[in-house]
C-alpha positions in Angstrom: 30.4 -20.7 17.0 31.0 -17.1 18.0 31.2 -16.0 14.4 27.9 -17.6 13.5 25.8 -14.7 12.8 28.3 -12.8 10.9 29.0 -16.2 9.0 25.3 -16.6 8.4 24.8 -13.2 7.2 27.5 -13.7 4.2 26.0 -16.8 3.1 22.4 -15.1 2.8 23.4 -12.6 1.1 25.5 -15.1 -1.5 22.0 -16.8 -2.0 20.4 -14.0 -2.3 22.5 -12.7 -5.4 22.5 -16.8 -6.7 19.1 -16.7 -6.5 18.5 -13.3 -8.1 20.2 -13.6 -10.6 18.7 -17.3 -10.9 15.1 -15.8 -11.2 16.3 -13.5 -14.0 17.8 -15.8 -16.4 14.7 -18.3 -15.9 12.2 -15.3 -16.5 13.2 -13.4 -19.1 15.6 -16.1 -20.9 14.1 -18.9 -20.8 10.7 -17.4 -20.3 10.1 -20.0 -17.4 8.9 -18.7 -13.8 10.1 -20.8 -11.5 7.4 -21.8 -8.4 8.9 -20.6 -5.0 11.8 -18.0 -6.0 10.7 -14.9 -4.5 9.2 -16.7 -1.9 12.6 -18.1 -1.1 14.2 -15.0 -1.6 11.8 -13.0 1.2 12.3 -15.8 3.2 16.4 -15.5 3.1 15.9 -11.1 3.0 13.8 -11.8 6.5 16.9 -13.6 8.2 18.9 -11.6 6.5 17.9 -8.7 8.1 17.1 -9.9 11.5 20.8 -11.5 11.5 22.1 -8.3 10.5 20.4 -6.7 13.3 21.8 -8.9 15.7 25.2 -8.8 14.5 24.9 -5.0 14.6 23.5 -5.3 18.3 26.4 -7.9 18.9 29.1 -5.3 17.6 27.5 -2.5 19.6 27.3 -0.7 16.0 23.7 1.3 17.3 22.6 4.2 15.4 24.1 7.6 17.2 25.2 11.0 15.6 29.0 10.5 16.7 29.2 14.3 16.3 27.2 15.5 19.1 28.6 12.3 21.3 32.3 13.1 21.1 31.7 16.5 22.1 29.7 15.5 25.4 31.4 14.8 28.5 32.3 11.2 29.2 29.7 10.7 31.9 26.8 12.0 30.0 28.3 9.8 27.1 28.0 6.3 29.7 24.3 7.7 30.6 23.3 8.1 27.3 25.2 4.3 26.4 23.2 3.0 28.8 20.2 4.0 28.3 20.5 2.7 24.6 21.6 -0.7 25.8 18.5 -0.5 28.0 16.1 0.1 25.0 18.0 -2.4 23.0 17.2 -5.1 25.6 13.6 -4.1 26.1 13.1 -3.9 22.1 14.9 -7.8 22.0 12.5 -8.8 24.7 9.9 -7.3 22.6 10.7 -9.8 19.5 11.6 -12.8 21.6 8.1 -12.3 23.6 5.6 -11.5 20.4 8.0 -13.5 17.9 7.2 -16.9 19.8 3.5 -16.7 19.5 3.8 -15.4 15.9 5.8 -17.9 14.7 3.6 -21.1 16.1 0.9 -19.4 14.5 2.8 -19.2 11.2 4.0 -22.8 11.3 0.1 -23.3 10.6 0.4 -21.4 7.6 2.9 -22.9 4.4 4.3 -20.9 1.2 2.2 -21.9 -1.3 5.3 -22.0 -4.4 7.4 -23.7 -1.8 5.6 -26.2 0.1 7.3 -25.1 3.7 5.9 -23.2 6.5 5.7 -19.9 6.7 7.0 -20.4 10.4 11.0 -20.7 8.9 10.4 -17.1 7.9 8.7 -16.0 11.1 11.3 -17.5 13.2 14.2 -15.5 12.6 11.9 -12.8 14.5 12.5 -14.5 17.9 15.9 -15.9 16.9 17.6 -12.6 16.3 15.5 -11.2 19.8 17.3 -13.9 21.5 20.6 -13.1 20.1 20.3 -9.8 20.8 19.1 -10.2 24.2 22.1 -12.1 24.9 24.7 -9.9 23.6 23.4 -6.9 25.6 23.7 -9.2 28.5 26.7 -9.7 27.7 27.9 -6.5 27.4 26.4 -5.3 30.6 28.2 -8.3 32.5 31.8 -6.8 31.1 30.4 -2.8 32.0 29.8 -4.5 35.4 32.6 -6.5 35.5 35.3 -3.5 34.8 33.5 -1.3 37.8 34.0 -3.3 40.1 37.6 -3.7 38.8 37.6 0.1 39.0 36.7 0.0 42.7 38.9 -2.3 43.9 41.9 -1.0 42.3 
């Protein structure tokens, strides 16, 4: 279960390349277009990258220029950390909060070459928010955890 994300993310991006490649051979070999293929496939490249974003969230893998952070000193390092994690969380909160309403608007809505709502697309919006959320939560809990080790030791 804890590998579920990074699971997920391999086997969209297998269907991805299936389906590619699918929509290629049908198209331009066998001169049929097949209803629902790239609908499919921007449905899968949404989760995709929302999983991926969590996963990155989850592995703490943030964007930082690790040149200028080795250099500062370790206490502006931790301020600096945490003040990333913090705008992590709010931007989660952010996609967990407008994702919700988004997505039961868009499960009034369906994919015309596929038949399905367009709802199973929007909600990997508040999904991944809710992953994310948790994994900084997470991570805070150890941070908070290990101080308090620190003080009693």
């Amino acid at each position: 279960m804890e590998q579920l994300p990074e699971a997920l993310v391999v086997v969209l991006v297998a269907l991805l390349v299936v389906l590619a490649n699918a929509g290629v051979l049908f198209r331009y070999v066998f001169l049929l277009q097949v209803s629902g293929i790239d609908e499919l496939q921007k449905m899968l490249l949404v989760w995709l990258a929302f999983t991926g974003g969590a996963v990155g969230v989850k592995r703490g893998a943030h964007f930082g220029v690790h040149l200028v952070m080795a250099r500062l000193p370790v206490r502006v390092r931790e301020a600096i950390a945490g003040t990333t994690e913090l705008f992590v969380l709010v931007f989660a909160t952010v996609l967990v909060m407008q994702g919700i309403p988004a997505t039961k608007i868009a499960f009034r809505q369906v994919f015309t070459g596929l038949g399905i709502s367009i709802g199973w697309q929007y909600l990997a919006v508040p999904v991944s928010g809710g992953l994310m959320v948790g994994y900084v939560c997470y991570r805070a809990y150890g941070v908070v955890a290990r101080m308090r080790a620190a003080r009693e030791a």
